[in-house]
N, C-alpha and C positions, 0 to 999 in steps of 0.2 A: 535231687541235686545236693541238700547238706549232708545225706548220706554219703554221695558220692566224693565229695570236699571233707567228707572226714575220712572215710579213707584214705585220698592221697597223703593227709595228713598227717595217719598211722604208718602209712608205706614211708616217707620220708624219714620220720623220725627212726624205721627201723632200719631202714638201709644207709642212714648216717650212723647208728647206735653199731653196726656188724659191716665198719668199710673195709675191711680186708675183703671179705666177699664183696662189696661193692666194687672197688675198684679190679679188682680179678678181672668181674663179668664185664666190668664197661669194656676194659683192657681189650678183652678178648671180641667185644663184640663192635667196637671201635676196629679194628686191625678186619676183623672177618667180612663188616659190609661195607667197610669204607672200600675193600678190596672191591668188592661184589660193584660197588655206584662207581669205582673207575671203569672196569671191563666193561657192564652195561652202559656207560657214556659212549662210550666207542664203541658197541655192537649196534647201539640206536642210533648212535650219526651215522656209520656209518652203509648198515645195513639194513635199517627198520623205517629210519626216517625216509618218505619220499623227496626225491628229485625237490628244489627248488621252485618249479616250472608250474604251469597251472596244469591239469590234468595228466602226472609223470607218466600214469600206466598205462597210455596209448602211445607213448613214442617205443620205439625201435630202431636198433642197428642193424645196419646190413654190411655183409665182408663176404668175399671172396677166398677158396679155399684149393688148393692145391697139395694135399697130403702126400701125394707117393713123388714129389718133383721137390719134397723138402718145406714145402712152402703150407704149413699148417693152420696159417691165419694170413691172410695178406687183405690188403684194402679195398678197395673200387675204382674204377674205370672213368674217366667222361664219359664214351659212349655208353657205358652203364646206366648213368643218372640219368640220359635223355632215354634211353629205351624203359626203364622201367617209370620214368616222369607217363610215360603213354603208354605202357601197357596195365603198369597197377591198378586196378580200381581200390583195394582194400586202405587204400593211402587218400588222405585228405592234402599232405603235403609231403615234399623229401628236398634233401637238401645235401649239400657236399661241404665241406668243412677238412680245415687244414690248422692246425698249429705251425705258424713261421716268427724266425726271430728277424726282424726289421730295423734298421739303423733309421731310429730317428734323430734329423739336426736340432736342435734346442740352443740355440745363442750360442753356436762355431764351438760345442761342446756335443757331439754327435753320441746319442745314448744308443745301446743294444735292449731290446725291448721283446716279449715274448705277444705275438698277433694273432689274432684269428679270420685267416681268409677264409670265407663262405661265401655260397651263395644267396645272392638277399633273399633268397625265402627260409635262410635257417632263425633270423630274430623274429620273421612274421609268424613263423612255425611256433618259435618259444612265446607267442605271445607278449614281446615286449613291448611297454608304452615305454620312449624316450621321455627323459626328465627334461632335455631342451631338444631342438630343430626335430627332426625326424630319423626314421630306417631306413635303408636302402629300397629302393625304388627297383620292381626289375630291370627296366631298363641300364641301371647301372651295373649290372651284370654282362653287358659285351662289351668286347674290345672296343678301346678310344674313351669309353664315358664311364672307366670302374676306378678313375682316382679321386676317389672319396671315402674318406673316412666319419669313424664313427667311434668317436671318444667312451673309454669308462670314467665314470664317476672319480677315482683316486687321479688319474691322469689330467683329466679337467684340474679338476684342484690344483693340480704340484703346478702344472703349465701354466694356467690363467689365472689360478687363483678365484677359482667360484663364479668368474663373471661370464653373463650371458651373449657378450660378444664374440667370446669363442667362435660361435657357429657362426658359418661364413668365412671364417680366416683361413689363410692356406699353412700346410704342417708339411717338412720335406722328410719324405718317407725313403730309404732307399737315397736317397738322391732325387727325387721327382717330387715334386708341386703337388699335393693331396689337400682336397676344398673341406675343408669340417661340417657335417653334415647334419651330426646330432652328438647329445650325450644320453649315456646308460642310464638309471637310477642306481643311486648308491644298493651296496648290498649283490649286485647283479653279478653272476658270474655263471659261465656253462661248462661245467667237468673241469676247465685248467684256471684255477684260482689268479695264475702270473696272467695272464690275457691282460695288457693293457691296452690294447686300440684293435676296431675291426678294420676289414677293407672287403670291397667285394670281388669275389671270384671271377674272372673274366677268364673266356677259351677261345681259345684260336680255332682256326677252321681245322687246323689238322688235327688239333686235339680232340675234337667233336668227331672226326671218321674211322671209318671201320680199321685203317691200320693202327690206331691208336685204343685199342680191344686188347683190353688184358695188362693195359702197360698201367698197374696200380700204383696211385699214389694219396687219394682222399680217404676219408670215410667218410660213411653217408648216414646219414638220420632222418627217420622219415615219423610223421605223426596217423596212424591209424584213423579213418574215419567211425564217427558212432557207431556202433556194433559189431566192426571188424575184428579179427581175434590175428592174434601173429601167426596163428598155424593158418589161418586163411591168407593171409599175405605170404607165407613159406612155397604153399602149395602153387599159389598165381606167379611166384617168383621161379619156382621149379620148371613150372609150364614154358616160362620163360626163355629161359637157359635152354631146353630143349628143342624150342623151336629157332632159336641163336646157331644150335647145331646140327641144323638142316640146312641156316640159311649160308652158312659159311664152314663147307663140307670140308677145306683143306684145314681146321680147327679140329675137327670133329675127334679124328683120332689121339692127335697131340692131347687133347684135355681129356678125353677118358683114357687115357694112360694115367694123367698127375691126378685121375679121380678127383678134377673137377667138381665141385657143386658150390652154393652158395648158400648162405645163413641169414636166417631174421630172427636176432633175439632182443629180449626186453632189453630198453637200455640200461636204465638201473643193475638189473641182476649181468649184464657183460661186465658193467664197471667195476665190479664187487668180485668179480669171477676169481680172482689168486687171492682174495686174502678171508673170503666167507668160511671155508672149514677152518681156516687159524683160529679168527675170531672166535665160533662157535665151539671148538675145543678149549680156548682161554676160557671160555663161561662157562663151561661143565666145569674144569678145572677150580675155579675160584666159588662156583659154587660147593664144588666137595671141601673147600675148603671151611665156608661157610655154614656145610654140614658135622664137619670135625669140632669148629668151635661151640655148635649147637649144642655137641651132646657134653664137649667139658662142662659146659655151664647148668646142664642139665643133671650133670654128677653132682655139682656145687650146692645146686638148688635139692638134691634127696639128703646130701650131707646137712644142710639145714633147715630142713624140713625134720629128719630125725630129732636135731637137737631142739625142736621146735614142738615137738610131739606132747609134751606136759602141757604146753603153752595152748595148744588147739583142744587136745582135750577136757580141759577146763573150760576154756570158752563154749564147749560144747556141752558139756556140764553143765553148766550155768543158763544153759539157753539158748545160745545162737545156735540159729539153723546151719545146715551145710549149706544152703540158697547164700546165705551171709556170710559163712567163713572161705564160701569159692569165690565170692564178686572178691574181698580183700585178697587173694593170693592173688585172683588176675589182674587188681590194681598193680601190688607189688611188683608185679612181674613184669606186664607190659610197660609201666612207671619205671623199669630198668633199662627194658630195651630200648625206649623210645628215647631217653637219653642214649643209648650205646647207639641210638639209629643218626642221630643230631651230630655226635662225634664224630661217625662214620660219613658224613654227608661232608664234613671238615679235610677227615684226611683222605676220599674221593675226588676232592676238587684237590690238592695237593697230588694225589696221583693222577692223574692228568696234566700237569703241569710238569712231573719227572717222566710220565711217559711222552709227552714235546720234547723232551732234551733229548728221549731215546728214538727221536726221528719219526716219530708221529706225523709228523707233516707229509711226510712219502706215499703214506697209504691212502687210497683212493678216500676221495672226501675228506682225508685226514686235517684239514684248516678248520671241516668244518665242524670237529670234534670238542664239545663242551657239555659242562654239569648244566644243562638245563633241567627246564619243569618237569619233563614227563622223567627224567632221571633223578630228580629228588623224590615226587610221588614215588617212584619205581621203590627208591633206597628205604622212603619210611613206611612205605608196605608192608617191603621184605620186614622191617626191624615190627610192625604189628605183628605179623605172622607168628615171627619167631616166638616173640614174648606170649603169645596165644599157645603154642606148641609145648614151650618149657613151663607154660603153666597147668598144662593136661595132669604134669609128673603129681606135682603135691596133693594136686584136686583128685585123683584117682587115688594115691595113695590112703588120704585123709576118708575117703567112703569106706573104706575095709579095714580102718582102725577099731579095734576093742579099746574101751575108757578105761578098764580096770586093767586091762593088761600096760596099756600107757602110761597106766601111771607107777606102775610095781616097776617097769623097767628103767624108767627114770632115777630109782634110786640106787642102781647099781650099775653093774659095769659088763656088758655080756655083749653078747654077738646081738646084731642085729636079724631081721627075720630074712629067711631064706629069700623070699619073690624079692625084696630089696636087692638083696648080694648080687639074684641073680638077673636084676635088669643092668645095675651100674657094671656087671661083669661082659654083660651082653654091646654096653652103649662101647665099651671101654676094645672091646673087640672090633666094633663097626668103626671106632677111630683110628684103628691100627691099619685095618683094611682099606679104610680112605685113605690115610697118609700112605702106604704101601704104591695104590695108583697111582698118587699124584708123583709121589719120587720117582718110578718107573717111568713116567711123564718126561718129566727131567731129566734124567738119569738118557734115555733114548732120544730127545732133541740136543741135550752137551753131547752124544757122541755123534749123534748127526753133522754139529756142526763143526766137531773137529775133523771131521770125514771132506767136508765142504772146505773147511782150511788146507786142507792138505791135497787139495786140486792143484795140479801145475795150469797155469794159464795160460801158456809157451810165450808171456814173455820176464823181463824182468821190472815192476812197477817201481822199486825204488829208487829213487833220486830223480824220478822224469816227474818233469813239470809237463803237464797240459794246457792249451787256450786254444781261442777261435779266433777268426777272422774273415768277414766274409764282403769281398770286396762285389759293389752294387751295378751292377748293368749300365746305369746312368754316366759311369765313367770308367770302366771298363766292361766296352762293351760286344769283344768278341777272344776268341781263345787265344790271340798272339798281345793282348792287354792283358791277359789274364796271367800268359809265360812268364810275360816283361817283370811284371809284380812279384810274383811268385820268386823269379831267379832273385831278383835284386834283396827280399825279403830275409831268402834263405842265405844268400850272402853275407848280409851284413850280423844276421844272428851267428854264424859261425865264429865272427872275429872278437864277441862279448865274452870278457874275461870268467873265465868257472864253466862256460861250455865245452862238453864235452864233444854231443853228437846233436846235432839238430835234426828233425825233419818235418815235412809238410804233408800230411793225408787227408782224402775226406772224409776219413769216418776214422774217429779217434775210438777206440775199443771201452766200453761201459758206459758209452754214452748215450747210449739210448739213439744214436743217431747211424743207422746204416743200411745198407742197398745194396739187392741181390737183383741178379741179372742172366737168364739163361745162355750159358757157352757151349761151344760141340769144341770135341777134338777131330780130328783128321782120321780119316778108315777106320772112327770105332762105330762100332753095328750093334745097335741096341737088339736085345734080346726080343721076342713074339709081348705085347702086352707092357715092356718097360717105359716108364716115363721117363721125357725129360728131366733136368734138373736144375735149381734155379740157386744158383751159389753166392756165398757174399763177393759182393762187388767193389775193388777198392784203388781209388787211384793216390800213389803213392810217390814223394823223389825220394831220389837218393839222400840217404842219411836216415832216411826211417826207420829202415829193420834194425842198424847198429843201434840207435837213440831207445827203444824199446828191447831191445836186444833178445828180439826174434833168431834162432838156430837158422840157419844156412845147412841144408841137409846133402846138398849138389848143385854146383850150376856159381853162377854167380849173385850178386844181389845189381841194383840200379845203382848206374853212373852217370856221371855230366856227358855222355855221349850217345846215349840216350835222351835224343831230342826229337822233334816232329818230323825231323830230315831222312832219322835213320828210319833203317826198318824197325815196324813194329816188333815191340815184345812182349810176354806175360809171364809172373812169376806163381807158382802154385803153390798148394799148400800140400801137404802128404795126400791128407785124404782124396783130393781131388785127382791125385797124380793116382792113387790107388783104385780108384773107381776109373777112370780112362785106361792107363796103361797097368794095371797088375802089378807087375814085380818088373816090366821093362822101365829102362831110363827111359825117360820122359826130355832128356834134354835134347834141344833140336827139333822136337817134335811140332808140327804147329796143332791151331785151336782159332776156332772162328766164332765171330758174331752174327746173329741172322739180321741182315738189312731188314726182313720183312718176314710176314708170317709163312715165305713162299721156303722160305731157306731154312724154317724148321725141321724141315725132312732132310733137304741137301741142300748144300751150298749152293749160292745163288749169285746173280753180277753184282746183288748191294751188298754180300758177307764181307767183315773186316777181317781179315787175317794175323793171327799170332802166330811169333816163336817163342818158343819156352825156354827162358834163358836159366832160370834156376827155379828148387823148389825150396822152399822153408819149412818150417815145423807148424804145425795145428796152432791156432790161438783163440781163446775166447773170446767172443767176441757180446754178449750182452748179459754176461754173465759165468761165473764160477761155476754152475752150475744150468745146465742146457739137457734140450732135451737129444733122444739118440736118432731123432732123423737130420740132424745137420749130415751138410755136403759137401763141403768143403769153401773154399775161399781165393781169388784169384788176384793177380793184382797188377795194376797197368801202369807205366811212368805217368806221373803227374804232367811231363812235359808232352807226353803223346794224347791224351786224353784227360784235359784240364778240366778245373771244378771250383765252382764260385762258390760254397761253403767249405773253407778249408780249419784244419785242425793240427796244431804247432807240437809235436811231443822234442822235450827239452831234455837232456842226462848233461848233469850239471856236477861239479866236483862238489859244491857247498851244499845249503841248505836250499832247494829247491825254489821255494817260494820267492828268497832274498835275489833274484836276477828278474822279477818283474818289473821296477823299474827299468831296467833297461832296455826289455823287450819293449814297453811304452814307447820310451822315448825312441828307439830305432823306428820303429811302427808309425809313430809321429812324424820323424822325418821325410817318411817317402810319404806319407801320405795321413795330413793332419786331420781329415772329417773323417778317418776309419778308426773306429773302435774296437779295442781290445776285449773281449768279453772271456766268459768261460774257464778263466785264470783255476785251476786246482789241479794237485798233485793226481800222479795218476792211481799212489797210494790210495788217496782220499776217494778216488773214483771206485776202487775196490773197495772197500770198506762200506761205501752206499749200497751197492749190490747184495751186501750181504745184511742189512738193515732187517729183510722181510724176515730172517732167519735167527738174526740175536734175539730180537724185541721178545720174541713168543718165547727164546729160548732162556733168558733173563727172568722174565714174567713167571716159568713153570719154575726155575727153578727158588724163588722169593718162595711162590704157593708151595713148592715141595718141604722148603724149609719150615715153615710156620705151620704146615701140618706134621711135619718130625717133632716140635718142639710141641705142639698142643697133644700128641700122642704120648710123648714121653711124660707130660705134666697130668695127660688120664691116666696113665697108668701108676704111676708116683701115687697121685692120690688116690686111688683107689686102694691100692695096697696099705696107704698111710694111714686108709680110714680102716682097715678091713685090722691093723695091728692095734689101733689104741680101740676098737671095737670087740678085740679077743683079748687083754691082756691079760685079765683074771684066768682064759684058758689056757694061755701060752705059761702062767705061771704057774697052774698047775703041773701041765708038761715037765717043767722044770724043776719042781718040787719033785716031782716022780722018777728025775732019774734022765731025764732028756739035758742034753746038752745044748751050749750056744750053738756051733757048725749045725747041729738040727735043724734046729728053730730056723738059723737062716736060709738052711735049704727048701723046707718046708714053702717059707714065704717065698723064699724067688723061684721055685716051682710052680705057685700061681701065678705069678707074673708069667714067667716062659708059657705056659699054660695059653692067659691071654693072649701074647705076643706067635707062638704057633698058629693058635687060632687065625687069627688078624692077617695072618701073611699067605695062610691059605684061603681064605677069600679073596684077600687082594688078587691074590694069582687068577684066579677065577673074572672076578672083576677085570682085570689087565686085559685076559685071552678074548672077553667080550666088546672092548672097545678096542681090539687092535687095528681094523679096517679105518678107523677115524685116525687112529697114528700113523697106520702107514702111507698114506698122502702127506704127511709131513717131514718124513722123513728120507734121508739122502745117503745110501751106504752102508745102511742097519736094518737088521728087520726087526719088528713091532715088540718080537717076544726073544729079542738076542739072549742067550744064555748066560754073557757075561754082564752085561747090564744087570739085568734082572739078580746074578745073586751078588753084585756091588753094593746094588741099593739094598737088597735082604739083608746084608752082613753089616751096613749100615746101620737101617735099623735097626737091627740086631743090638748091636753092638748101647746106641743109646738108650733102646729100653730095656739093657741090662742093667748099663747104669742106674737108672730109674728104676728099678727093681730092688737094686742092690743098697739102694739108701734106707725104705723102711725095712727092708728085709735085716741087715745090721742095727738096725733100732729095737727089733724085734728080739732080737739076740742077745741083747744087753739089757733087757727088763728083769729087773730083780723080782722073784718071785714073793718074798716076804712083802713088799710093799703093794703086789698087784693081788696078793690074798687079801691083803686090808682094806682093796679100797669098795 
C-alpha cells in the first residue's frame, strides 16, 4: 500500500510538472466519455433498463394487423379481449387499455387532463399496491358501476393536497360524478408518463357482439403465465384467428385479402421499436468517437514516453525492475483517465440536460432518461479500460528498449526508431478512418433530412393556429347538441379580429390523433384476391381546407348548406379518387359505408350513401414522412357526421398564438366548464414530427465534428513530432542542395500519405455498415456518391491544413543551426 501511495505521488507531481500534456488528455478524454455517459444514459433508459413493473419479461402486446387494406398495425377489438380472455391458456391475465383526454371540474375551473381507461385487470396485472383506498374491483368494469376513479400520486397532491380524505369524495369527470376510489404510489406510471387519473373500462352489449369484430380501438396487454413463452401465446393466438374464420365465413374472405393476422410481441421491445437502431447507431457513433480520442492520447503518451526514455533507462540502470517501472506508468495513466472519467461523468450529466432541450422527452421512456448508477459505473469503467489500454503503449515499448542505445540517443537529435514511426503512423491512419465514418454518418443523415424538409405536406402550416375542444356527453348529448355547438362556435371565431379562415375537424393532422374507416365506391369490382381498404376518416366544416389551405383539385370544397338535411356528401383526396376511378372524374360519383359486415361484399339496406362533391390534394397526415402503403383519405361535413373530439385550425393575419385569448374568451362565453386545450401552432406541430430525425441528426454531426478536429490534431502532431525528430536530417538535405518547396513537399507527402490511407479504409468501413444506415435514412442511399466525396474533400481539405503547418516549419529550419545541435 505505501508503494502504492508513492506512486500516486510520483504520477501527480509528474503530470502537474508536463500540464500541457495533461490538460490535452483530460480535454480530450473529458469531451470523448462524457459523450459516451450521455448516449449510454439513454441507451440504458431507454433500452436496457427493464419496464418499471414487477416481472417486465412476461408481459406482452397484442395488435391486429391488416397490411394489404393499408392498415399495417391497428389495435384490438372488444370482442377480441373476451374471446382470447377464454381461449388463451398461455396468459395469466390481459387487459384492454386506452389513453383519453378527460375534462376534469376542479373549483368551476374545468382542466383538460391525459387518462387511462382500462380494464380493472390492467393495475391487478401491473401488480400495483395503492398508496391509499384500493383498485378497481371487476365488478366496476360494467355499465352503471364503472364511475370510479383512481387518482395518481401528482394529482392527489395538486387537488387535496396529500390528505387521506380524498378517497370517498366525488371528482366530475366529463361532466359525471366519479367516487375516488384509491391513490397510485408516487413514482407509478405505465408507458404514458402525462396519465393523470384512471377510470375503468365499461362495454356495452353491442360493443361485446360479433358486429362489433374488427372495429379497433384499444390495445391489449396481457401477463404470460410461469413458463409460457410469447411464441406459445402467438401460436394459441393464430389457432384462434382461424377458428374466428370458420366461425364467421362472410369474414373469411374479406380478411385473407387485407392478410389479416395478429401479433404477440414483448412489450418493452414494441415500445422501443422506432427508436432501438437510432439509438444503437448513436453508440457505435460516439464510441468511434471515443476510439479516435483513444489513440490521440495514445500518440501523446509515445511522444512522452520517448522524451522520457533517459529517464526510465536509468531507473532501470539503477535497479528498478520492469515489475516496478510498469505498476508506475499504469499508475500514471489510469491516474489520468480516471480524472478524464470524473470530468466526463460532469459534462455527461450536462448532456443530458441539452439533449432535454432537444426533445428528449418524445422518445419512448424519454422522462425516464437520467445519469444514474449503472451509467456512472458504465462511464468509470469505460475511463479504467482506457487508461489500462494507453498504458499497454509505454509498457510494451519500455520491454524492447536497449540502456546504451537510450542513452546515446538522448544526447542528440535523430529520427526516432522505425516500430515507433510506424505504430503513431498506423494509430494516426485508424483516426482518419474513424473520423471518415463518422462524417459520412453526418454528412448522409444532413442530407436525409433536408430530403425530409423538402416533403410538400399538401397543406400550408404557416400562420394556422391549432387547439381542441371536446364537448362531453353529459351536456351534449346527442348529434343535433353537438351541430348547435359547433355552428354557434365556428361563428363567432369567424367575426375575431386577424382571422382569416376558421375551421372545425376531428383529426387535426400531426397529431397523433386520427381514424380510418373502410369505404366502397359504387360499380368498382375489386380484382380476384384484392383487399379491401381502410382510409383516413375525417369529418370536416366548411372553412377547413381554405384555413390549412389544402388544393382544391375538382369539385367544390364544404359549405353552410351542407347540413343533416341535405344529401349526403364526401370529398376525396387524389389518391383515393385514383384507386376507385383511374383517370375518370370522380365527381357525381357516389361511395358507401357498410352498415354491417354483410355489406362488405355489396351494399346492403344499412349502407350510407355518398356523393363526391369534390377532390383535394394528398396531405400528411401523421407525419412528413409516411410509409408507401397509405390510401388515401376522405372527408365528411362535420354537420352530416358530427364528432365530440373536435380540433380548431385558425389562419390568422398576425402572430398566430397572439389570438388565443380570444378564442378563450368566445369559448367561454357559449360555454364556461369547456376547456380550451391543445393551443399550438401547426408550424410547431410540424417541427415535433421531425424531432426523431434532427436529434440523431445533430448528435452525428457534434461526433462528426470532434472526430475531424481530433483527426486533424493526430495528424498535425504526428508530423510535428516526425519534423523536430529529423531536423538534423532535413538539415542535412538542405546543406546538400535541397530546397525549402522540397522539404515541404516531402513532409506533406506524409501526411497525404496518412490521409489517403485513412479514407480508404474509411470507405471500406462505411460500405460495411451501410445496412445500419440505411434504416435511417429518407431519399439517400447509404453510399450516395455525392455525400461521400463532400465529406472526402472535406476532410481533405482540413488535414491539408494540418499538414501544411509543420510541413512549413520544416521548410524554414536553418540548416547551420540543425547541424549543431
Amino acid at each position: 500500500m505505501e508503494r502504492l501511495f508513492q506512486d500516486l505521488r510520483f504520477a501527480v507531481r509528474l503530470l502537474l510538472k508536463d500540464r500541457a500534456f495533461t490538460l490535452t488528455a483530460l480535454l480530450t478524454l473529458a469531451i470523448c466519455i462524457g459523450a459516451n455517459a450521455t448516449i449510454f444514459s439513454v441507451v440504458n433508459s431507454v433500452l436496457l433498463r427493464p419496464l418499471p413493473v414487477p416481472e417486465p419479461e412476461r408481459l406482452v402486446l397484442m395488435h391486429n394487423s391488416y397490411p394489404r387494406a393499408g392498415v399495417e398495425r391497428s389495435s384490438n377489438g372488444v370482442p377480441d379481449y373476451y374471446d382470447r380472455l377464454r381461449e388463451l391458456q398461455a396468459f395469466e391475465e390481459q387487459a384492454l387499455y386506452d389513453t383519453r383526454g378527460l375534462t376534469v371540474g376542479i373549483e368551476g375551473d374545468p382542466q383538460r387532463m391525459s387518462g387511462m381507461m382500462a380494464t380493472p385487470s390492467l393495475l391487478r396485472m401491473l401488480r400495483v399496491a395503492p398508496l391509499h383506498g384500493r383498485i378497481f374491483t371487476e365488478s366496476e368494469g360494467e355499465v352503471g358501476n364503472h364511475r370510479k376513479v383512481v387518482l395518481t400520486y401528482g394529482l392527489w397532491q395538486e387537488l387535496y393536497g396529500g390528505r387521506t380524505e380524498a378517497v370517498g369524495q366525488e371528482l366530475r369527470i366529463n361532466g359525471e360524478p366519479y367516487s375516488i376510489v384509491g391513490v397510485l404510489p408516487a413514482g407509478f406510471s405505465f408507458l404514458d408518463p402525462d396519465v393523470r387519473l384512471w377510470i375503468p373500462a365499461a362495454f356495452s352489449v353491442e360493443e361485446k357482439s360479433d358486429d362489433a369484430r374488427h372495429s379497433n380501438n384499444w390495445s391489449m396487454v396481457g401477463r404470460l403465465r410461469p413458463g409460457a413463452t410469447a411464441a406459445q401465446a402467438q401460436q394459441q393466438l393464430d389457432a384462434l384467428n382461424a377458428r374466428n374464420m370458420e366461425r364467421f365465413p362472410h369474414f373469411k374472405e374479406i380478411l385473407t385479402n387485407a392478410g389479416f393476422h395478429s401479433v404477440v410481441v414483448p412489450l418493452q421491445e414494441d415500445l422501443v421499436r422506432s427508436i432501438r437502431r437510432t439509438l444503437y447507431l448513436l453508440w457505435g457513433g460516439v464510441l468511434f468517437v471515443l476510439l479516435i480520442g483513444v489513440v490521440n492520447i495514445t500518440n501523446l503518451v509515445l511522444v512522452r514516453s520517448s522524451g522520457r526514455a533517459k529517464e526510465l533507462a536509468t531507473r532501470q540502470a539503477l535497479g528498478a525492475g520492469l515489475g516496478r517501472l510498469t505498476r508506475q506508468l499504469l499508475t500514471e495513466t489510469v491516474l489520468l483517465t480516471a480524472a478524464g472519467g470524473l470530468l466526463g461523468l460532469a459534462v455527461g450529466y450536462w448532456g443530458v440536460s441539452v439533449l432535454s432541450a432537444l426533445g428528449l422527452e418524445r422518445l419512448p421512456r424519454g422522462t425516464e432518461v437520467r445519469l444514474d448508477g449503472v451509467a456512472a459505473a458504465f462511464t468509470l469503467l469505460l475511463a479504467l479500460g482506457v487508461g489500462m489500454v494507453v498504458a499497454l503503449v509505454p509498457v510494451v515499448s519500455m520491454r524492447h528498449v536497449n540502456l546504451s542505445q537510450a542513452f546515446r540517443e538522448e544526447s542528440r537529435s535523430g529520427t526516432s526508431g522505425r516500430g515507433t514511426r510506424l505504430v503513431r503512423r498506423s494509430l494516426v491512419t485508424a483516426q482518419v478512418a474513424f473520423a471518415f465514418m463518422l462524417l459520412i454518418g453526418a454528412g448522409l443523415l444532413l442530407a436525409s433530412f433536408q430530403r425530409v424538409l423538402a416533403i410538400d405536406p399538401g397543406f400550408e402550416p404557416a400562420s394556422v393556429l391549432t387547439a381542441r375542444v371536446a364537448p362531453p356527453e353529459s351536456r351534449y348529448p346527442d348529434s343535433q347538441a353537438l351541430r348547435i355547438f359547433t355552428g354557434r362556435f365556428l361563428e363567432r371565431l369567424r367575426t375575431l379580429p386577424g382571422v382569416q379562415q376558421v375551421g372545425i375537424t376531428s383529426s387535426v393532422p400531426f397529431s397523433g390523433d386520427s381514424s380510418d374507416s373502410v369505404i366502397l365506391a359504387e360499380g368498382y369490382r375489386m380484382a380476384p384476391g384484392e383487399s379491401l381498404i381502410s382510409p383516413f376518416n375525417t369529418s370536416v366544416s366548411p372553412g377547413y381546407f381554405e384555413s390549412m389551405g389544402i388544393a382544391l383539385r375538382s369539385g367544390r370544397f364544404f359549405n353552410d348548406s351542407d347540413t343533416e338535411r341535405s344529401p349526403n356528401v364526401v370529398i376525396v383526396d387524389e389518391r383515393l379518387a385514383r384507386r376507385f376511378w383511374r383517370d375518370t372524374n370522380p365527381l357525381g360519383r357516389r361511395m358507401y359505408s357498410p352498415g354491417s359486415a354483410q355489406d362488405l361484399t355489396k351494399p346492403g339496406p344499412d349502407s350510407r350513401w355518398y356523393t363526391v362533391v369534390g377532390v383535394v390534394s394528398e396531405i400528411r397526415m401523421s407525419g412528413l414522412v409516411e410509409t408507401d402503403d397509405r390510401v388515401g383519405a376522405y372527408y365528411f361535413p362535420l354537420a352530416q357526421q358530427p364528432r365530440r373530439n373536435l380540433g380548431l385550425t385558425i389562419r390568422a393575419d398576425s402572430s398566430s398564438t397572439a389570438i388565443t385569448p380570444a378564442i378563450r374568451r368566445t369559448l367561454a362565453e357559449i360555454d364556461p366548464e369547456l376547456p380550451l386545450f391543445g393551443v399550438v401552432t401547426m408550424q410547431e406541430r410540424l417541427e415535433e414530427t421531425l424531432v426523431d430525425r434532427r436529434t440523431p441528426m445533430v448528435l452525428a454531426a457534434v461526433f462528426g465534428a470532434v472526430a475531424l478536429f481530433l483527426a486533424a490534431v493526430g495528424i498535425y502532431g504526428v508530423l510535428a513530432y516526425q519534423v523536430a525528430q529529423r531536423a538534423r536530417e532535413i538539415g542535412i538535405r538542405m546543406a546538400l542542395g535541397s530546397d525549402a518547396w522540397r522539404v515541404f513537399l516531402l513532409i506533406l507527402s506524409e501526411g497525404l500519405l496518412l490521409l489517403g490511407a485513412g479514407l480508404a479504409l474509411g470507405i471500406i468501413g462505411a460500405f460495411s455498415i451501410r445496412s445500419a444506415l440505411e434504416s435511417q435514412l429518407y431519399g439517400v442511399s447509404a453510399m450516395d456518391p455525392f455525400v461521400l466525396g463532400s465529406v472526402a474533400v472535406v476532410l481533405g481539405l482540413v488535414s491539408l491544413a494540418a499538414c501544411a503547418v509543420p510541413a512549413r516549419r520544416a521548410s524554414r529550419i536553418d540548416p547551420v543551426i540543425a547541424l549543431n545541435q
